[in-house]
mmCIF file as Biopython writes it, N, C-alpha, C and O atoms, coordinates in Angstrom:
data_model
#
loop_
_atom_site.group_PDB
_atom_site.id
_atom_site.type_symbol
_atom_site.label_atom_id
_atom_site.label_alt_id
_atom_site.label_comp_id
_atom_site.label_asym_id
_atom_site.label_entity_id
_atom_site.label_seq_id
_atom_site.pdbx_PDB_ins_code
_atom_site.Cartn_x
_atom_site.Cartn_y
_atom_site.Cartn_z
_atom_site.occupancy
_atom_site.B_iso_or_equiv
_atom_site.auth_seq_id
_atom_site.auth_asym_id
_atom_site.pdbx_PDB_model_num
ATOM 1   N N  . UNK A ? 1  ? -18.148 -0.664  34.727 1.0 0.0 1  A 1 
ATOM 2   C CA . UNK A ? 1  ? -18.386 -1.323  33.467 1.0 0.0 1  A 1 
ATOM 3   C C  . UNK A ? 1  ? -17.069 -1.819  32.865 1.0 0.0 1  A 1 
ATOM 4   O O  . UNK A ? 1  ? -17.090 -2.887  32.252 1.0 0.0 1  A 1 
ATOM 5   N N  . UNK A ? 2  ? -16.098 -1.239  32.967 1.0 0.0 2  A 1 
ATOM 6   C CA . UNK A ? 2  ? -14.551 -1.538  32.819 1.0 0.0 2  A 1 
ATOM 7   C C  . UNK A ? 2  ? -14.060 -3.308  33.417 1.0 0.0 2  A 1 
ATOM 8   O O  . UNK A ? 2  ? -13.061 -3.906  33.018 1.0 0.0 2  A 1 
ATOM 9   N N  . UNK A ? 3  ? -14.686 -3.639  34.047 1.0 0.0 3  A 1 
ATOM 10  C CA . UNK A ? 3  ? -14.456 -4.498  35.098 1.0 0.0 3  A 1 
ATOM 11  C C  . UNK A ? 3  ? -15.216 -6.074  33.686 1.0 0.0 3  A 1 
ATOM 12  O O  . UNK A ? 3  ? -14.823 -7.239  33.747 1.0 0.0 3  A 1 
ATOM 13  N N  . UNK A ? 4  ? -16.074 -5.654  32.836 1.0 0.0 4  A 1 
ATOM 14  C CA . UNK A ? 4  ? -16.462 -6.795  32.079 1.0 0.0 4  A 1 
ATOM 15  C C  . UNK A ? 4  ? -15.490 -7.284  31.163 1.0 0.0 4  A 1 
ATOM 16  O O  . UNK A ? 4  ? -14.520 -6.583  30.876 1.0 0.0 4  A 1 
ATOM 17  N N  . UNK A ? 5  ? -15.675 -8.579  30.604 1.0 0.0 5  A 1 
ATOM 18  C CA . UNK A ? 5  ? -14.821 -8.825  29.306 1.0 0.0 5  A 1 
ATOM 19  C C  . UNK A ? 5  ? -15.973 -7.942  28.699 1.0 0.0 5  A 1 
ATOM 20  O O  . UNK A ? 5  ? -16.971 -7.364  29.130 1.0 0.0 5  A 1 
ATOM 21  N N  . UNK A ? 6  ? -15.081 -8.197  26.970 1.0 0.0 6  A 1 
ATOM 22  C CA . UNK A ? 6  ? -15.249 -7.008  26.208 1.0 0.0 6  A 1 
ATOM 23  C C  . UNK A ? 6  ? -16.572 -7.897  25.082 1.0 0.0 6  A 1 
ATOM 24  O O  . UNK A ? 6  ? -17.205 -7.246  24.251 1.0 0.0 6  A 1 
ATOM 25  N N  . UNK A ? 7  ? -16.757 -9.214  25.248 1.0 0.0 7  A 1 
ATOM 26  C CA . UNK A ? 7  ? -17.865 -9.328  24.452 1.0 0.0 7  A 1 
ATOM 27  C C  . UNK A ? 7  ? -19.344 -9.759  25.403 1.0 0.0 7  A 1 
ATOM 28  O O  . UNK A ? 7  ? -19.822 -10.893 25.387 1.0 0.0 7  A 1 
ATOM 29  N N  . UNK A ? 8  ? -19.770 -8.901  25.994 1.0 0.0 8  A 1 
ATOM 30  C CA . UNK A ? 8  ? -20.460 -8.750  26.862 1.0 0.0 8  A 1 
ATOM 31  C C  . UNK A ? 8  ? -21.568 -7.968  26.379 1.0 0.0 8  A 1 
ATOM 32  O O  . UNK A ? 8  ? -22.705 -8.321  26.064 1.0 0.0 8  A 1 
ATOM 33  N N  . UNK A ? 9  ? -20.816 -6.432  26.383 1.0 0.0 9  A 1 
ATOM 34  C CA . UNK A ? 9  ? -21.953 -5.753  25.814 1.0 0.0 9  A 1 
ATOM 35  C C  . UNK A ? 9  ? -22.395 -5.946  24.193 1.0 0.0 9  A 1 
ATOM 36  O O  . UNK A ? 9  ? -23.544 -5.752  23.798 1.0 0.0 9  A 1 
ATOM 37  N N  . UNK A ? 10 ? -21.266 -6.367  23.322 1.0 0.0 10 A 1 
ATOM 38  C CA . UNK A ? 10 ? -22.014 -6.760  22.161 1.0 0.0 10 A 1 
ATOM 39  C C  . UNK A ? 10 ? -22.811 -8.101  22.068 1.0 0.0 10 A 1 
ATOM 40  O O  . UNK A ? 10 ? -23.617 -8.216  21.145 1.0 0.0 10 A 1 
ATOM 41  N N  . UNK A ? 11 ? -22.699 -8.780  22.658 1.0 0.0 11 A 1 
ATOM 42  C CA . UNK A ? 11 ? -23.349 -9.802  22.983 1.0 0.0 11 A 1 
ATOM 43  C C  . UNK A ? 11 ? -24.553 -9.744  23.354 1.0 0.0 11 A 1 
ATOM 44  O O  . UNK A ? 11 ? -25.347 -10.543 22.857 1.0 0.0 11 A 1 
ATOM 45  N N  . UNK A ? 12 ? -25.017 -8.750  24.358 1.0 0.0 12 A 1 
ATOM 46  C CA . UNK A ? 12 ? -26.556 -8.163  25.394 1.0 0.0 12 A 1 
ATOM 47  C C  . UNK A ? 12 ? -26.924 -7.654  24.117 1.0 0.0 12 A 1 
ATOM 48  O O  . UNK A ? 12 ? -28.003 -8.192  23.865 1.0 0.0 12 A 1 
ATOM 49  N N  . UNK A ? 13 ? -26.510 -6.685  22.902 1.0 0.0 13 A 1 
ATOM 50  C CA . UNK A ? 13 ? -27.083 -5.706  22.200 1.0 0.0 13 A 1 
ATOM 51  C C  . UNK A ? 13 ? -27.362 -6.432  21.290 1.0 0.0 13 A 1 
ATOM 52  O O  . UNK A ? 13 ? -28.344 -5.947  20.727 1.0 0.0 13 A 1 
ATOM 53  N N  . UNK A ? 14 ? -26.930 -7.690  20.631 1.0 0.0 14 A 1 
ATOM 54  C CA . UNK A ? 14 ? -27.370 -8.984  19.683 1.0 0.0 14 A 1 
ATOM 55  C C  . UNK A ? 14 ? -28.760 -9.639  20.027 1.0 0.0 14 A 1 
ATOM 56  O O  . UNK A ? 14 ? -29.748 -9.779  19.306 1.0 0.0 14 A 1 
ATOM 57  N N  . UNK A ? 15 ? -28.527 -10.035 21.471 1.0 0.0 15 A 1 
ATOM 58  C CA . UNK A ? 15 ? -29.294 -10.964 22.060 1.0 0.0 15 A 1 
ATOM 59  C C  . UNK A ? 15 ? -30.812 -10.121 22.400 1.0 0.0 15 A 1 
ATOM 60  O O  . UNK A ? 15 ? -31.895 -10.276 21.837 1.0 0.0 15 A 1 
ATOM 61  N N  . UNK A ? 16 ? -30.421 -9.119  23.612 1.0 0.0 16 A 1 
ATOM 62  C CA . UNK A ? 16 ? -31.868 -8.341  23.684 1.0 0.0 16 A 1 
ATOM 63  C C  . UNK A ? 16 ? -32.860 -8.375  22.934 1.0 0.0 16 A 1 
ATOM 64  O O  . UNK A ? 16 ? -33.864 -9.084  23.009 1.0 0.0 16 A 1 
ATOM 65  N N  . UNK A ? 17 ? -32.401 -7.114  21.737 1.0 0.0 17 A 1 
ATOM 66  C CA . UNK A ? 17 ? -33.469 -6.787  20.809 1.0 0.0 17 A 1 
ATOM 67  C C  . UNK A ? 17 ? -33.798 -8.043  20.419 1.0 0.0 17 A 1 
ATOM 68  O O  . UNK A ? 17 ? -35.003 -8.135  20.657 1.0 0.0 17 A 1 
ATOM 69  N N  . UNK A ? 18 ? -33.423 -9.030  19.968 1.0 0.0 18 A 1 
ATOM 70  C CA . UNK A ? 18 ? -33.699 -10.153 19.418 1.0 0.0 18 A 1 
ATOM 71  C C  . UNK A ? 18 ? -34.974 -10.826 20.026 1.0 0.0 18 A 1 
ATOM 72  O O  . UNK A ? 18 ? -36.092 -11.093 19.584 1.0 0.0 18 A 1 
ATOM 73  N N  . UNK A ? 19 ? -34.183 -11.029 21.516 1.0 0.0 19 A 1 
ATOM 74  C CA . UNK A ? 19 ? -35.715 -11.456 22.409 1.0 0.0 19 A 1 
ATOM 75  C C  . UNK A ? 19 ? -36.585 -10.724 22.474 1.0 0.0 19 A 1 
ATOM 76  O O  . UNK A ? 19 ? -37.463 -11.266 23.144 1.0 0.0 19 A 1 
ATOM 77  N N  . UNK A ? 20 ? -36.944 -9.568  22.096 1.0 0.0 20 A 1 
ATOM 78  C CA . UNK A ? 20 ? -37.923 -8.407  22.582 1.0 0.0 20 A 1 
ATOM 79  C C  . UNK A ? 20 ? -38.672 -8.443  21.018 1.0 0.0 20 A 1 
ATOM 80  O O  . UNK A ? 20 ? -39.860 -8.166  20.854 1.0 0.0 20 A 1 
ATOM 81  N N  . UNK A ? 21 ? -37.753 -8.832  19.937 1.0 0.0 21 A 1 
ATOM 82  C CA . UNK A ? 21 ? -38.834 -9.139  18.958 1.0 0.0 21 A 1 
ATOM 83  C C  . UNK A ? 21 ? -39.306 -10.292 18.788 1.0 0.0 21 A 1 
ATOM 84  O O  . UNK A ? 21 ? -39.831 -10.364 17.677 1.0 0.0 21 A 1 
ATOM 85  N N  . UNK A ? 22 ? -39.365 -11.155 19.315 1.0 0.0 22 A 1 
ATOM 86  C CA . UNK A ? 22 ? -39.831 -12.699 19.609 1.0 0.0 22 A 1 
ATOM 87  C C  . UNK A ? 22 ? -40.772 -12.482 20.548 1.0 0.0 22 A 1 
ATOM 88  O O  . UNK A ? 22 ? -41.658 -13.337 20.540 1.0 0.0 22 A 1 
ATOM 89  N N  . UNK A ? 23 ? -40.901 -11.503 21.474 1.0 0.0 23 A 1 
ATOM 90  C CA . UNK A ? 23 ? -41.570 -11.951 22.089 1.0 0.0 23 A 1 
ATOM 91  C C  . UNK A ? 23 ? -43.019 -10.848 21.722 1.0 0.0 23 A 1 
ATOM 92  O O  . UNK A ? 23 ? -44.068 -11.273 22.207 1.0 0.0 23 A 1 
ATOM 93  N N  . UNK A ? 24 ? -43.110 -9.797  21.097 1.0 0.0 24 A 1 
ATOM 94  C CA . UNK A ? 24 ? -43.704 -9.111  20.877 1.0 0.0 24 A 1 
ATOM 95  C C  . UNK A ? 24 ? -44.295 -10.012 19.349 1.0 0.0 24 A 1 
ATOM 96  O O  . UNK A ? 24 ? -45.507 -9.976  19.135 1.0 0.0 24 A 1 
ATOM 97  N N  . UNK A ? 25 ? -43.414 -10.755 18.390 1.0 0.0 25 A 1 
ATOM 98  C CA . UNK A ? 25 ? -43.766 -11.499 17.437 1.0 0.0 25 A 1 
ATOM 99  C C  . UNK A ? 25 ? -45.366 -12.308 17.794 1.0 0.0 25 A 1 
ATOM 100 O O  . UNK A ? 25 ? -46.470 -12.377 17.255 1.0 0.0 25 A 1 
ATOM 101 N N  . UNK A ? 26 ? -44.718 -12.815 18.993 1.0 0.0 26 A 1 
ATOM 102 C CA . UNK A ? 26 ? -45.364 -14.136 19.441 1.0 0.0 26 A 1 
ATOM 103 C C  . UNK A ? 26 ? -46.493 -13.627 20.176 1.0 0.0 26 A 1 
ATOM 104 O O  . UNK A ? 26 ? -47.508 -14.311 20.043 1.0 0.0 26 A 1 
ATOM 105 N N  . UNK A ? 27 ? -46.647 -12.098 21.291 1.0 0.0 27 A 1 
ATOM 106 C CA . UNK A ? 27 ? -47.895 -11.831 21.882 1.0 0.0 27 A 1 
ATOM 107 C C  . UNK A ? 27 ? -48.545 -11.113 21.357 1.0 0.0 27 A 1 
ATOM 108 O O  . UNK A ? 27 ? -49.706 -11.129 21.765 1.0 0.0 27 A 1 
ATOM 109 N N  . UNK A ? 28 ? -48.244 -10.128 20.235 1.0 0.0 28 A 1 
ATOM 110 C CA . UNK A ? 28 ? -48.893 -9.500  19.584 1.0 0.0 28 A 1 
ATOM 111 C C  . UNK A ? 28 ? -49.171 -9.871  18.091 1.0 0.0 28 A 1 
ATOM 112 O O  . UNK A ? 28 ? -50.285 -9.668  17.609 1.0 0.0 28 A 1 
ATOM 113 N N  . UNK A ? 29 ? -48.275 -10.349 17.451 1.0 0.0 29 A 1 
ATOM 114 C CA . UNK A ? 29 ? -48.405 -10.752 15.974 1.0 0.0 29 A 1 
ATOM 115 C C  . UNK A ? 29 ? -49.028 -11.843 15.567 1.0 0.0 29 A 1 
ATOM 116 O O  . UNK A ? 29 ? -49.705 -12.000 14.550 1.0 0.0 29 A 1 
ATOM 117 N N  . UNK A ? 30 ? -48.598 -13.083 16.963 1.0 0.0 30 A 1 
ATOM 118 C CA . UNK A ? 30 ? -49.485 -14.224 16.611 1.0 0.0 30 A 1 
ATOM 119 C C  . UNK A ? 30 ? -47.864 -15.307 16.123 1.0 0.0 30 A 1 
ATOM 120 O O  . UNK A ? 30 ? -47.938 -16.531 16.228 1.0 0.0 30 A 1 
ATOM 121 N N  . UNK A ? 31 ? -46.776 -14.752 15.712 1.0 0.0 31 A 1 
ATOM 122 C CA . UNK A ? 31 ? -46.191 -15.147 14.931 1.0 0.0 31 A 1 
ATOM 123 C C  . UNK A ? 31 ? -45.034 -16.288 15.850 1.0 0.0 31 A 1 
ATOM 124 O O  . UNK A ? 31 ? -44.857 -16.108 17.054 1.0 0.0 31 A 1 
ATOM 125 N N  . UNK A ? 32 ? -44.447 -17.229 15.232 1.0 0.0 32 A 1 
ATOM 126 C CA . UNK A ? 32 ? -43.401 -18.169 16.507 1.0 0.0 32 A 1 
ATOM 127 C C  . UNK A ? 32 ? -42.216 -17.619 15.679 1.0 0.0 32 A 1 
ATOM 128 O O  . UNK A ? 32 ? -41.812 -18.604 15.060 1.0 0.0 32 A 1 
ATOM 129 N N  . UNK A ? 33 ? -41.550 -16.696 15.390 1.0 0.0 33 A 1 
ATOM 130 C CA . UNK A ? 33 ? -40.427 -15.989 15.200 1.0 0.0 33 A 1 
ATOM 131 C C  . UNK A ? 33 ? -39.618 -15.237 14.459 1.0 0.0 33 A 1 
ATOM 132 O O  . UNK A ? 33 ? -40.228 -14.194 14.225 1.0 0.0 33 A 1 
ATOM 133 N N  . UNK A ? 34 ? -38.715 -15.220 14.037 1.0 0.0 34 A 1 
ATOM 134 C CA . UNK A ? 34 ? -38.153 -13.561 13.256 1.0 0.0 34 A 1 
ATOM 135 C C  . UNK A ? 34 ? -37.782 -14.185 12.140 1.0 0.0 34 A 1 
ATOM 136 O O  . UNK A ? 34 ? -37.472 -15.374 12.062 1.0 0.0 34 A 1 
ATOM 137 N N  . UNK A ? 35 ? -37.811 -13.297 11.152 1.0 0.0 35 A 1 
ATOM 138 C CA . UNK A ? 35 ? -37.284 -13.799 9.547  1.0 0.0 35 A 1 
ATOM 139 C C  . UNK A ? 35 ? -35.745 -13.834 9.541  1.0 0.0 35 A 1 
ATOM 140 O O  . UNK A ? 35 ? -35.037 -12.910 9.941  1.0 0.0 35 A 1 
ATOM 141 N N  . UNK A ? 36 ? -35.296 -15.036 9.026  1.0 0.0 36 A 1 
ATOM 142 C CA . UNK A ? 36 ? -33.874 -14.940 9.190  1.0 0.0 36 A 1 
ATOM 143 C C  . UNK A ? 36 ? -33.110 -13.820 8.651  1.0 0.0 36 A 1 
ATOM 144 O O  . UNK A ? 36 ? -32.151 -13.505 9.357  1.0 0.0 36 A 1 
ATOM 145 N N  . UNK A ? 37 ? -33.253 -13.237 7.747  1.0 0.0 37 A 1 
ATOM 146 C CA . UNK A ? 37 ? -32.672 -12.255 6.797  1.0 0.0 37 A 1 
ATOM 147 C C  . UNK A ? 37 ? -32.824 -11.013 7.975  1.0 0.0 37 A 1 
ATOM 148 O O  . UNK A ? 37 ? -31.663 -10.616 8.064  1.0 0.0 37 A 1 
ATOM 149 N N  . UNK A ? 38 ? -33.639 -10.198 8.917  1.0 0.0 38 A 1 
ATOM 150 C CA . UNK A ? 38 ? -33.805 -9.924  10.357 1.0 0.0 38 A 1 
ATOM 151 C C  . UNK A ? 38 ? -32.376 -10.037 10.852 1.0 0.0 38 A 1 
ATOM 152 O O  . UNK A ? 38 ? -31.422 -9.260  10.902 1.0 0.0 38 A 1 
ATOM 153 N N  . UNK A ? 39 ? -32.594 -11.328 11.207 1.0 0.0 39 A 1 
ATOM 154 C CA . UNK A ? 39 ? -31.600 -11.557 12.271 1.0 0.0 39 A 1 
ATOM 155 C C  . UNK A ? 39 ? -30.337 -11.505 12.082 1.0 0.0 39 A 1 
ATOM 156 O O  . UNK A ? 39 ? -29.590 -11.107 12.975 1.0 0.0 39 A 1 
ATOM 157 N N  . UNK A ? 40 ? -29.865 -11.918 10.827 1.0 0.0 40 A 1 
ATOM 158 C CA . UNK A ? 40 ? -28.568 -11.495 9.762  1.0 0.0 40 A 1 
ATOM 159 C C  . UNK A ? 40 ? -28.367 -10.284 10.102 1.0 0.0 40 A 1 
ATOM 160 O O  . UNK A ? 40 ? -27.536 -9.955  10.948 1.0 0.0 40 A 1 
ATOM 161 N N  . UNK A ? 41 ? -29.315 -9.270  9.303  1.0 0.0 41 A 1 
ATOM 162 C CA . UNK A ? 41 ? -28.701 -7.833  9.414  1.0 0.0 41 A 1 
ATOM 163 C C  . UNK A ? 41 ? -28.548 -7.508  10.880 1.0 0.0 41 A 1 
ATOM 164 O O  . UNK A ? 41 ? -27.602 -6.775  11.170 1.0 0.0 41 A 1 
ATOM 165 N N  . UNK A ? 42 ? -29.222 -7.880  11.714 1.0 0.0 42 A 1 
ATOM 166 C CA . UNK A ? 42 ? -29.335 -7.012  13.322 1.0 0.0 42 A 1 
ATOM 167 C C  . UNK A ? 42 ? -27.679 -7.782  13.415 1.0 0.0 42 A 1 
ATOM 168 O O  . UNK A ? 42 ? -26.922 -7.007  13.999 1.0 0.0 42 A 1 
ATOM 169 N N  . UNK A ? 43 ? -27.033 -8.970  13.025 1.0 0.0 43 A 1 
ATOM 170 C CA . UNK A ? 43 ? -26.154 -9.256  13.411 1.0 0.0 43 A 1 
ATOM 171 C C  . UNK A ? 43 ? -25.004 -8.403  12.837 1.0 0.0 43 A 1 
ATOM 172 O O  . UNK A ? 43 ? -24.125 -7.979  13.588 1.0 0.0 43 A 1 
ATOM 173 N N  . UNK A ? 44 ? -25.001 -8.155  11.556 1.0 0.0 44 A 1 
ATOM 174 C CA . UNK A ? 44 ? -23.928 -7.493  11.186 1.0 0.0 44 A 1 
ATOM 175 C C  . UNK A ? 44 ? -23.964 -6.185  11.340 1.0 0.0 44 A 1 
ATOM 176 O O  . UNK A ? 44 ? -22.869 -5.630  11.434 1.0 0.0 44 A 1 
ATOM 177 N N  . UNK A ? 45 ? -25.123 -5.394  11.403 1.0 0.0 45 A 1 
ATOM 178 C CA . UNK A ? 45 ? -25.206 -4.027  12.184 1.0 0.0 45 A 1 
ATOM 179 C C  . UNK A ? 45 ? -24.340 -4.097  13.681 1.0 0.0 45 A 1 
ATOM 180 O O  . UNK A ? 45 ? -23.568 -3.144  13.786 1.0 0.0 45 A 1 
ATOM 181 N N  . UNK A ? 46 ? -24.324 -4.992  14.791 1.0 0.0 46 A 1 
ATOM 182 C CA . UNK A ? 46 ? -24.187 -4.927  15.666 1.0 0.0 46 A 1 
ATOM 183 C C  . UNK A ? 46 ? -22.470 -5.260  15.503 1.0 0.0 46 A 1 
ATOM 184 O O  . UNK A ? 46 ? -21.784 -4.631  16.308 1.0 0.0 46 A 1 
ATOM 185 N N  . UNK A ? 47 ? -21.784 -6.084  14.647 1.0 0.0 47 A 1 
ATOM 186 C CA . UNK A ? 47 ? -20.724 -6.518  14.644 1.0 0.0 47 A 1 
ATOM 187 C C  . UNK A ? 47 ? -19.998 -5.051  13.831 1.0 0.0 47 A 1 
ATOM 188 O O  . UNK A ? 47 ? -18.786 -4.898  13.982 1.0 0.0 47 A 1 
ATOM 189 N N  . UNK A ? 48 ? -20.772 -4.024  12.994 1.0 0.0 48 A 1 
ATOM 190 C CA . UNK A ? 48 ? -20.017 -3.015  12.620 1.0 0.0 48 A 1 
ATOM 191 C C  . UNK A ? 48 ? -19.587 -1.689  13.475 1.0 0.0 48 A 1 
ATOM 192 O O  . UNK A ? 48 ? -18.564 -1.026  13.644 1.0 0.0 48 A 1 
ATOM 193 N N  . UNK A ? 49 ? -20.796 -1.678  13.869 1.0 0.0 49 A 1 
ATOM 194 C CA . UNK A ? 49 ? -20.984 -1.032  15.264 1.0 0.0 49 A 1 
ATOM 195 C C  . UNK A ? 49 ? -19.995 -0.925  16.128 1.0 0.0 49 A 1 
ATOM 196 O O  . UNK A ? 49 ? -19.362 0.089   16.425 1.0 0.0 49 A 1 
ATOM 197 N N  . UNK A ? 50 ? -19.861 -2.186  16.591 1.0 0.0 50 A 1 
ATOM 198 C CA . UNK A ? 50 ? -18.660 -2.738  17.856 1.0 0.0 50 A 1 
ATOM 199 C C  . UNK A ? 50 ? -16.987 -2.727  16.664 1.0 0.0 50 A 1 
ATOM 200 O O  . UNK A ? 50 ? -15.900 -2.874  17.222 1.0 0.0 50 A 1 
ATOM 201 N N  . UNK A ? 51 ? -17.025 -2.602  15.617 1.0 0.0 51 A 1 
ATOM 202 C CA . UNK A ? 51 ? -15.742 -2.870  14.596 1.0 0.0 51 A 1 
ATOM 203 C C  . UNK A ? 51 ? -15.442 -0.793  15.073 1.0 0.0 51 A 1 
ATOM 204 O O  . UNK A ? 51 ? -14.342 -0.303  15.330 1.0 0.0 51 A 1 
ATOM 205 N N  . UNK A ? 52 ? -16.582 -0.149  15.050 1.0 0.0 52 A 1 
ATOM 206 C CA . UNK A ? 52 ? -15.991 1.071   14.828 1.0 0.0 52 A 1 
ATOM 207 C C  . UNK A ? 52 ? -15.555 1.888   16.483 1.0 0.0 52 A 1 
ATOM 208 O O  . UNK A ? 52 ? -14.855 2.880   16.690 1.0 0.0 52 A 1 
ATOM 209 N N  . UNK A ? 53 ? -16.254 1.043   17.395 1.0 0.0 53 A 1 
ATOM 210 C CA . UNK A ? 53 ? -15.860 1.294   18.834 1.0 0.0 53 A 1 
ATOM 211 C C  . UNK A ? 53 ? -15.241 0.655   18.808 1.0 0.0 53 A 1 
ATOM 212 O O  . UNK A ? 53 ? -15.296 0.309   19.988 1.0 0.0 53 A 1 
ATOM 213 N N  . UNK A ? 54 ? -14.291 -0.144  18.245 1.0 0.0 54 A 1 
ATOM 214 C CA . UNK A ? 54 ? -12.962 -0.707  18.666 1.0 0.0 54 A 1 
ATOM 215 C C  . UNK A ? 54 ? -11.933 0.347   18.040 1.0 0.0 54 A 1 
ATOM 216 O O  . UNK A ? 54 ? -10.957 0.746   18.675 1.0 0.0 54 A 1 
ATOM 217 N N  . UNK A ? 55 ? -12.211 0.731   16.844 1.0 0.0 55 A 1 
ATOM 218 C CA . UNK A ? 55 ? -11.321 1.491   16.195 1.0 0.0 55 A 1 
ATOM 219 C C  . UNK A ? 55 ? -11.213 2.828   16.607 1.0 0.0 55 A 1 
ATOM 220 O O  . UNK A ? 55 ? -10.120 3.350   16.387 1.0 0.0 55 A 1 
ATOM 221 N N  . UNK A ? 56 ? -12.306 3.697   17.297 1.0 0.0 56 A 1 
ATOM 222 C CA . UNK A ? 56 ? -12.128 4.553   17.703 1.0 0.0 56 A 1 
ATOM 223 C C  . UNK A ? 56 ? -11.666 5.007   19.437 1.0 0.0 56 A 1 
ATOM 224 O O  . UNK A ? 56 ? -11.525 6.087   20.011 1.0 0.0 56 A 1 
ATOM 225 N N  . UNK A ? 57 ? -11.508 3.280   19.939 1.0 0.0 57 A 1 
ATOM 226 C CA . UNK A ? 57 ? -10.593 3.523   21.319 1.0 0.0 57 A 1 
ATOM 227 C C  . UNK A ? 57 ? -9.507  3.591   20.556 1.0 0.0 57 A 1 
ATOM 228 O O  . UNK A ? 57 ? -8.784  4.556   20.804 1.0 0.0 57 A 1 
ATOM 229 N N  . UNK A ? 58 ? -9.148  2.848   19.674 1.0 0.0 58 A 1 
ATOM 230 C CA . UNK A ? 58 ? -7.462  2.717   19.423 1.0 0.0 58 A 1 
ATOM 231 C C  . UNK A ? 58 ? -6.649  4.007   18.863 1.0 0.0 58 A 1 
ATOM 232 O O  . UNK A ? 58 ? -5.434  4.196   18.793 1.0 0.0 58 A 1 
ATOM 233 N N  . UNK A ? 59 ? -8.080  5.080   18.375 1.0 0.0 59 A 1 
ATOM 234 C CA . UNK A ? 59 ? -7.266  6.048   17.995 1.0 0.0 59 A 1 
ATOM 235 C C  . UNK A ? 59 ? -7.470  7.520   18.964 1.0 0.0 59 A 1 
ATOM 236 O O  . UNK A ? 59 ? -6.977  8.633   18.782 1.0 0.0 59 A 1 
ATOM 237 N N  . UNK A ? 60 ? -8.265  7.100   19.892 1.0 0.0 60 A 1 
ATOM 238 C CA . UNK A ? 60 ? -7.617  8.491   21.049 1.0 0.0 60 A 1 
ATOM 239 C C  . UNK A ? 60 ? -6.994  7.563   21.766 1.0 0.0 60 A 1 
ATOM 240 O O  . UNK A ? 60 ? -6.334  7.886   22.754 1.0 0.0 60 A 1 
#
């Protein structure tokens, strides 16, 4: 896993869930997609997330 660039996995963990609620939106809800305010937070959850695994390689 060492072997990836480093916006890879935050990138998969943005993107995934995202598709997995689109698509569950769309076969189960009926619905064609996610409320933006959704997709905001999943973004900045994911960007704090990755802010505090950066900070905690740098300090061991």
């Amino acid at each position: 896993m060492s072997d990836l660039p480093g916006w890879v996995l935050p990138l998969a963990l943005f993107v995934v869930p995202l598709l997995v609620a689109l698509v569950v939106n769309r076969l189960f809800r009926g619905r064609r997609g996610i409320a933006s305010i959704w997709v905001l937070t999943w973004f900045v959850t994911v960007c704090w997330v990755f802010a505090l695994v950066v900070i905690l390689r740098q300090v061991r």
